[in-house]
C-alpha positions as CSV (number, residue, x, y, z in Angstrom):
1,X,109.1,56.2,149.8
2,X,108.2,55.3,145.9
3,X,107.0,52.5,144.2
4,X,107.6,51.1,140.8
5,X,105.4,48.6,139.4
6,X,106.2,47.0,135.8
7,X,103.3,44.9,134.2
8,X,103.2,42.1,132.5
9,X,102.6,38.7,132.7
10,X,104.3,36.0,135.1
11,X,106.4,33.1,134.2
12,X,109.1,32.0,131.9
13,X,106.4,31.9,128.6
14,X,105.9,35.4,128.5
15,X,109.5,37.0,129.8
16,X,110.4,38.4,126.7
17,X,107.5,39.4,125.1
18,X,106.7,42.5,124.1
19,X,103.5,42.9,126.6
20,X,105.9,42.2,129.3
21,X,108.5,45.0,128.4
22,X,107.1,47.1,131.6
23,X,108.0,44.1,134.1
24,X,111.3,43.3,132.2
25,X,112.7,47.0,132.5
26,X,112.0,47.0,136.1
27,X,113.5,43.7,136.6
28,X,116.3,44.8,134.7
29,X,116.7,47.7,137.1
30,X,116.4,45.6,139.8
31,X,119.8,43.7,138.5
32,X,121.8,46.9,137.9
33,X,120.9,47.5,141.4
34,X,122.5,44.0,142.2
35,X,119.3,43.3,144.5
36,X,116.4,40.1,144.3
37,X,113.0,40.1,144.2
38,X,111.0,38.0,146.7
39,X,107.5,37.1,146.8
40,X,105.1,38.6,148.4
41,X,102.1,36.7,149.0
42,X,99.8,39.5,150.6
43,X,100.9,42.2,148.2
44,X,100.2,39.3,145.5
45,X,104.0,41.0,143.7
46,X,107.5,39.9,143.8
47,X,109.6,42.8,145.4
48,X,112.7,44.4,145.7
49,X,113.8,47.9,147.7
50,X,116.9,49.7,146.9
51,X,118.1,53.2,147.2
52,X,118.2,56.3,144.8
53,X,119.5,59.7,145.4
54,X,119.2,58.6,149.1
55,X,115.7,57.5,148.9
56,X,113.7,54.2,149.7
57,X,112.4,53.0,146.3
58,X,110.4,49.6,145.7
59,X,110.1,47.6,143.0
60,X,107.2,45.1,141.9
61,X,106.3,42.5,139.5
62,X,102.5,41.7,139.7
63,X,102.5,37.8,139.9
64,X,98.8,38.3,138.5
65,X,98.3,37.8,135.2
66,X,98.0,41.0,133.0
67,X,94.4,41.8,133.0
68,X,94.2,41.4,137.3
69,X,97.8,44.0,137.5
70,X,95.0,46.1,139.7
71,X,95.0,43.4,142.6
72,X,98.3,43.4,142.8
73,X,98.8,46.9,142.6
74,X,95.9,48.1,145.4
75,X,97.8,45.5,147.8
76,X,100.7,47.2,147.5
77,X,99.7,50.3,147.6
78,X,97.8,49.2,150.7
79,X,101.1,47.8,152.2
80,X,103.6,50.2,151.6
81,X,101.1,53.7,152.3
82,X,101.8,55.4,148.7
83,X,100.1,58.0,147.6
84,X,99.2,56.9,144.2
85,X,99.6,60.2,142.1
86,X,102.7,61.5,143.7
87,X,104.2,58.2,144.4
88,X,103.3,55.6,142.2
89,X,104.7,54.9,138.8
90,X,103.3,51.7,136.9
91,X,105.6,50.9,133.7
92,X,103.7,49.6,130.7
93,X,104.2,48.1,127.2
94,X,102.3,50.9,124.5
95,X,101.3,49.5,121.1
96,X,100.7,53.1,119.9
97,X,104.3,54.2,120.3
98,X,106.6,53.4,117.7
99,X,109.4,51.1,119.4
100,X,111.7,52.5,121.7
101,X,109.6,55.8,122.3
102,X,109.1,56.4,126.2
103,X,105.6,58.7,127.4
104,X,105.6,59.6,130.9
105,X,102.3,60.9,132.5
106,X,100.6,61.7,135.5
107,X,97.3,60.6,134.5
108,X,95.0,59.1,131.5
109,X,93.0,56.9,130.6
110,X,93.7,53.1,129.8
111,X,94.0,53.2,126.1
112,X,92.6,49.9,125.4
113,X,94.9,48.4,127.7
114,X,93.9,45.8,129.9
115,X,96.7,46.0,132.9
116,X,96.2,49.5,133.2
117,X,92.2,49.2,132.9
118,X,92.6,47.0,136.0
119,X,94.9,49.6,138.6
120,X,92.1,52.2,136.9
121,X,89.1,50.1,138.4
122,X,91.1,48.9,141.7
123,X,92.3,52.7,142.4
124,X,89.0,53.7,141.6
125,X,91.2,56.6,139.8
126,X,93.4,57.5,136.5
127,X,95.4,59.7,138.6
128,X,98.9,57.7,139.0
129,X,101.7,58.3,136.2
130,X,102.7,55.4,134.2
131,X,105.5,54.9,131.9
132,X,104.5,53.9,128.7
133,X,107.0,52.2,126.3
134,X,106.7,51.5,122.8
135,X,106.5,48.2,121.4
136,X,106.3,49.7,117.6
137,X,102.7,49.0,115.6
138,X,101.3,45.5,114.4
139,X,100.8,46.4,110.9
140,X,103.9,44.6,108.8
141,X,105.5,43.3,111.6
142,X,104.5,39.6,111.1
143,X,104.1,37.1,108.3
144,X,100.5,37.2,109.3
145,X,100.0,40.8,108.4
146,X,98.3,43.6,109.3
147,X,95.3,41.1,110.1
148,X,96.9,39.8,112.8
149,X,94.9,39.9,116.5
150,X,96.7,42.1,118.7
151,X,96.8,40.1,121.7
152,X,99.0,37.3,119.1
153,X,101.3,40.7,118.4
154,X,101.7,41.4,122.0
155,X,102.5,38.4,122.9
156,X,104.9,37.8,120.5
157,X,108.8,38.4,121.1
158,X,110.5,41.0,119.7
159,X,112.5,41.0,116.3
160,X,116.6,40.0,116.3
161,X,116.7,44.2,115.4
162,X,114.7,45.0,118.4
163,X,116.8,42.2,120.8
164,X,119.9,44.0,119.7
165,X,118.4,47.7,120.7
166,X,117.3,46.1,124.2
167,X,119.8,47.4,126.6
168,X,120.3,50.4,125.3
169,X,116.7,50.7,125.4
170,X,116.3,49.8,129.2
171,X,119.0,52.0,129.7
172,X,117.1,55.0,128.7
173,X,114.2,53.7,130.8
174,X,116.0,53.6,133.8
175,X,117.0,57.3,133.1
176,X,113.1,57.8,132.9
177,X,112.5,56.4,136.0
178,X,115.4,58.5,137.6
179,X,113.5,61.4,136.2
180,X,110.2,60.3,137.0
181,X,112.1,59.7,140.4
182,X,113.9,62.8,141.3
183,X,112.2,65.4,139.9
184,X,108.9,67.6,139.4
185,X,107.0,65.4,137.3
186,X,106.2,68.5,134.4
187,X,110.1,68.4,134.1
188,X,110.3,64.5,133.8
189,X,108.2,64.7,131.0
190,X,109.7,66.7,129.5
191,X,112.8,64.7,129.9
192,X,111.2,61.9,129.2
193,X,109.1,62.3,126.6
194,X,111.3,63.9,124.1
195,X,114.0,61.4,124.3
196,X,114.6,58.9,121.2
197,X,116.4,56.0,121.0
């Protein structure tokens, strides 16, 4: 039994932002899968379980806000008895990583980002792989400039250009959660980490 967790923030506001580009690719998966999510109240997520390569796989959409992922993320852990670094995978928008470009790890630290600084202090650990996804770099994105904050750049949607790339990119990070998935995680990352879109 695995779990896949994709971060972001809830409600309609936020759905297509770039902060929210972990939750959206595992909602996306959830609908390739032809399966709903349902809320959860205990495990503070909405949920979904389907099947891969013949085994049980859930998926979760914090209904916390960003910055409290780690309450959702301890509950469900909690619930559904995963072991964290084997099988755990939190999916994550990464400001660092030009757009499109998919990191897969098994452990790490935070980065400056606040959902994953919160499943860091509620697991009490950095060992758990995450999917990190490029949302492509602030500077010249906006009319505002390289000056503007970077929580207004994460929060902001992507560009027309970017829209048009979107399946294709949540394709390829569906593959990367098939890899993360079925096999040996040094072998994943490899997979994973070398792809471009």
């Amino acid at each position: 039994m695995r779990l896949i967790v994709g971060l972001g923030n809830p409600g309609e506001e936020y759905a297509r932002t770039r902060h929210n580009i972990g939750r959206r690719l595992v909602e996306f998966i959830a609908g390739e899968e032809k399966v709903k999510f349902s809320f959860k109240k205990s495990q503070k997520a909405s949920v979904a379980s389907i099947s891969w390569n013949g085994e049980t796989l859930h998926l979760a959409c914090p209904e916390t806000y960003m910055n409290l992922s780690g309450e959702a993320v301890a509950a469900l852990i909690k619930y559904w008895k995963v072991v964290p670094e084997r099988d755990l995978l939190i999916v994550v928008d990464d400001v660092a990583l030009p757009f499109g470009k998919f990191r897969l790890r098994g452990d790490g630290s935070p980065g400056g980002h606040n959902g994953l600084a919160s499943v860091e202090e509620h697991l009490g650990s950095r060992e758990y792989p995450r999917l990190r996804i490029g949302i492509g770099s602030r500077e010249g994105k906006t009319a505002a400039g390289p000056d503007v904050l970077l929580r207004d750049y994460v929060l902001s949607s992507f560009s027309p250009a970017e829209e048009k790339k979107m399946t294709e990119l949540l394709g390829k990070g569906i593959a990367a959660c098939c890899a993360w998935a079925e096999k040996p995680l040094a072998k994943a990352m490899n997979q994973v980490n070398t792809a471009v879109l």
